[in-house]
VOGU-3710 file (C-alpha; in Angstrom, 3 decimals, decimal comma):
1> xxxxxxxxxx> 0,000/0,000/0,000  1,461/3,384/-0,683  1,491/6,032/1,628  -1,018/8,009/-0,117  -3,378/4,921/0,037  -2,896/3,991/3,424  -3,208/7,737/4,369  -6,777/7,649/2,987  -7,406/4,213/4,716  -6,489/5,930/7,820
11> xxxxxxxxxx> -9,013/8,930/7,027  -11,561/6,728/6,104  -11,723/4,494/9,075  -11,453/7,743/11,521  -14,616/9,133/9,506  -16,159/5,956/10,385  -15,253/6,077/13,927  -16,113/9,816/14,454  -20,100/9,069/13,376  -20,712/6,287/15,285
21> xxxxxxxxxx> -19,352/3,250/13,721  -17,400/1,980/17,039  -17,550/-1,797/16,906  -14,039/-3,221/16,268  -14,895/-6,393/14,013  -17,461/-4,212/11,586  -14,425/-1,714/11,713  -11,915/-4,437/11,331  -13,991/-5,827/8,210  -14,542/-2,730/6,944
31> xxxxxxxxxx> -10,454/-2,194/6,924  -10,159/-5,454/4,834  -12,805/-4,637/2,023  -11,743/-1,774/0,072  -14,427/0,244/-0,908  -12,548/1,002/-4,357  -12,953/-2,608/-5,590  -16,885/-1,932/-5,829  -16,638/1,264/-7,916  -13,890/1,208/-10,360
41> xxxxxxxxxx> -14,311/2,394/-13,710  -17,216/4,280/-12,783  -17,761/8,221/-12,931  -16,886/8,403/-9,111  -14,072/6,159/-8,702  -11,926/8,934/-7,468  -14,308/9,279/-4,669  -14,563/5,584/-3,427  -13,241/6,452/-0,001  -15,240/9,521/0,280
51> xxxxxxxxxx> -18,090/9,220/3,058  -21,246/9,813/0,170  -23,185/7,716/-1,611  -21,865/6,970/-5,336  -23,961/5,937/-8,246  -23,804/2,755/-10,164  -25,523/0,688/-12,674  -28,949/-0,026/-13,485  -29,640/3,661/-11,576  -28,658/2,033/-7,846
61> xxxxxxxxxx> -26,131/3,729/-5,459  -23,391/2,223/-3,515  -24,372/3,184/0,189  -22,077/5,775/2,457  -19,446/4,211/4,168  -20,741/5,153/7,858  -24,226/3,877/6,725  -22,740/0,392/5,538  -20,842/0,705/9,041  -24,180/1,449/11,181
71> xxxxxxxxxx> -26,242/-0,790/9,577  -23,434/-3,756/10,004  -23,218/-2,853/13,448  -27,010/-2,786/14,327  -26,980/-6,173/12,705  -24,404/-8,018/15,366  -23,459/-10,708/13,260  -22,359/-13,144/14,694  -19,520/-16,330/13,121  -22,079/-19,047/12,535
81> xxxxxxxxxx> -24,631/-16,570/11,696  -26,639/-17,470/8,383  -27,397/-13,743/6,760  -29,761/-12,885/3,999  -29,373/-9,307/2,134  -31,914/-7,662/0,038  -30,340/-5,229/-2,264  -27,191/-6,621/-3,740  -26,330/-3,537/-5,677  -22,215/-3,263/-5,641
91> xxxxxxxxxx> -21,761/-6,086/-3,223  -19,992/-3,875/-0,925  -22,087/-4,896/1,884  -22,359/-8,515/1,226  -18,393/-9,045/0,821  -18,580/-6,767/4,666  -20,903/-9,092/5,945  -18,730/-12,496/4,386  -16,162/-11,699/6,621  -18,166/-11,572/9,797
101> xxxxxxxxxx> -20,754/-14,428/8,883  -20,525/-18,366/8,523  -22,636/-17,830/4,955  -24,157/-14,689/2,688  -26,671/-15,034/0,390  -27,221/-11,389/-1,216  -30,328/-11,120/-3,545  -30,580/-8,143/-6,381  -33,514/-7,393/-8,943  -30,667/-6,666/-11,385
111> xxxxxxxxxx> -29,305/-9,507/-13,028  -26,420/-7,172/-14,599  -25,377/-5,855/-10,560  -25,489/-9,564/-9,420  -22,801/-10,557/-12,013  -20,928/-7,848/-11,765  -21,169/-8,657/-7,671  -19,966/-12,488/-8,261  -17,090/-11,153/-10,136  -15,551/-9,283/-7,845
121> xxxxxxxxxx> -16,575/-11,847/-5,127  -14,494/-14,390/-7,156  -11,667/-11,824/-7,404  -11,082/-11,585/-4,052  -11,622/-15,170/-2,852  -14,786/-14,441/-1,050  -16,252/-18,232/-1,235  -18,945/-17,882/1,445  -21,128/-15,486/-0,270  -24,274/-16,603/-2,623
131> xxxxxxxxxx> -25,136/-13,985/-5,189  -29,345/-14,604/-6,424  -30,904/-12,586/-9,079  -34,354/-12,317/-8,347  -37,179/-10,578/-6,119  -35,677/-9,528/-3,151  -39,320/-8,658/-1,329  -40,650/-12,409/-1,011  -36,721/-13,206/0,469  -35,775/-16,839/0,227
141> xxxxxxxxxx> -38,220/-18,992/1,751  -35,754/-22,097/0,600  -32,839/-21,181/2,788  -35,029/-20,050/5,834  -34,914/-18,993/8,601  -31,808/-16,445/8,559  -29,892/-15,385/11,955  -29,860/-12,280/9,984  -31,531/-9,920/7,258  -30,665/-6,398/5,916
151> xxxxxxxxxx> -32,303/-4,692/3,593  -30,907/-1,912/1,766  -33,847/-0,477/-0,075  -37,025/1,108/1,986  -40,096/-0,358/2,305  -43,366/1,283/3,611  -43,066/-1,609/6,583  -41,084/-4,212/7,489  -42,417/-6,979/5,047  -43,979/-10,113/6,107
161> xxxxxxxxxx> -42,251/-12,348/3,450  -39,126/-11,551/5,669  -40,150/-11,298/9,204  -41,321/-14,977/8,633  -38,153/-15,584/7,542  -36,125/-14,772/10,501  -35,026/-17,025/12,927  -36,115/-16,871/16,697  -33,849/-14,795/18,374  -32,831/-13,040/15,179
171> xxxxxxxxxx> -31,961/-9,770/13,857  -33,736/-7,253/10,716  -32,162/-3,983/9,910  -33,721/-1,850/7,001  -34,781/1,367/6,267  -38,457/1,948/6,169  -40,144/5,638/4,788  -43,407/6,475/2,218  -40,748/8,666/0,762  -37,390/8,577/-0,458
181> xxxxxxxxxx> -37,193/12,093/2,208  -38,558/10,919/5,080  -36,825/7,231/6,004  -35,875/5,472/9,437  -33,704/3,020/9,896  -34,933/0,299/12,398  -33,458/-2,814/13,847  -36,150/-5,398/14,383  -35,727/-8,611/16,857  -37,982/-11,932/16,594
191> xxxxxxxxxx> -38,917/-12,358/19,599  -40,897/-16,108/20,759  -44,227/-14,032/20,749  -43,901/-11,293/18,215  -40,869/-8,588/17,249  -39,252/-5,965/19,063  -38,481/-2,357/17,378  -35,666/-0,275/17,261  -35,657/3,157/15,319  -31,777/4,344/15,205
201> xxxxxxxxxx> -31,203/6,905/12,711  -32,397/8,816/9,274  -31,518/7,637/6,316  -32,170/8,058/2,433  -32,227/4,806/0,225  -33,645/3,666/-3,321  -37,479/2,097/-2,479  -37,554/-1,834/-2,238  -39,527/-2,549/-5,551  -41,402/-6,275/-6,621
211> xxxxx> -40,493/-8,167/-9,448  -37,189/-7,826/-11,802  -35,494/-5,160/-12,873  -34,820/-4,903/-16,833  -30,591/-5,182/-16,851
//
């Protein structure tokens, strides 16, 4: 790494720290996967270790770093932990997630994102991580229940699909908003008798659409 590099490394996981991303394994993963990997040759590669979202294919964003960081956090994931994500998008968040979890499967409406996902998975030896093109909203009732779900497009409400998917004692983090202004992010818990709600922060995401996108 040259010094420039790890000079930006260094700025990046400080930014991280200073708003609120202060567990040590989501900061230690998040040290490991270079953002950069997710956006190059796009417009805003030069900006890959900026804290904003960037744009990418098929009209998605990649997330901002200290929302990937909160939202991997919230999750606690745990090593034998069996995690489902909606929203594949750059696979940023899945190949975050591969190093904390036993097994990934990451689910995208865009066929063109999940390939380009699985390629960069490949690249960097990230075996534990199963990339799905299909609708994201109905989950995946064959590899049910989940120890874990994020979603990283908003809903209206948590949906049912994947509540029922989550295991007893599990954890749901997603953003949920009628609007693309006015989004929460909550954690949910399955409890034996019904779920538990936490609201932790604003955020803005793309809306969690049915059916298959057209790339």
């Amino acid at each position: 790494m040259t010094d420039d590099a790890a000079e930006r490394q260094m700025q990046f996981l400080f930014t991280l720290r200073s708003r609120g991303v202060t567990d040590q394994r989501t900061l230690e993963a998040m040290e490991r996967i270079d953002r950069g990997d997710f956006v190059r040759g796009g417009l805003f590669e030069d900006r890959a270790y900026d804290d904003v979202p960037l744009t990418i294919s098929c009209g998605q964003t990649i997330s901002q770093p200290t929302v990937v960081g909160i939202m991997t956090q919230a999750l606690n994931v745990q090593p034998r932990d069996k995690v489902l994500e909606i929203g594949t998008g750059s696979g940023y968040q899945a190949a975050i997630l591969s190093l904390l979890a036993r097994r990934v499967y990451t689910i995208d409406r865009y066929r063109r994102l999940v390939a380009q996902a699985r390629e960069i998975f490949d690249r960097l030896g990230l075996t534990n991580i199963t990339a799905i093109a299909g609708d994201g909203s109905f989950g995946l009732s064959d590899q049910a229940p989940f120890d874990r779900i994020i979603v990283t497009a908003a809903a209206e409400d948590p949906p049912g699909p994947l509540l029922a998917q989550l295991r007893i004692g599990g954890i749901m983090v997603l953003p949920v908003g009628q609007s693309d202004t006015v989004q929460r992010l909550i954690r949910v818990t399955r409890l034996e008798r019904g779920y538990d709600y936490d609201e932790l922060c604003p955020v803005r995401f793309v809306p969690l659409i049915e059916g298959m996108g057209k790339e």
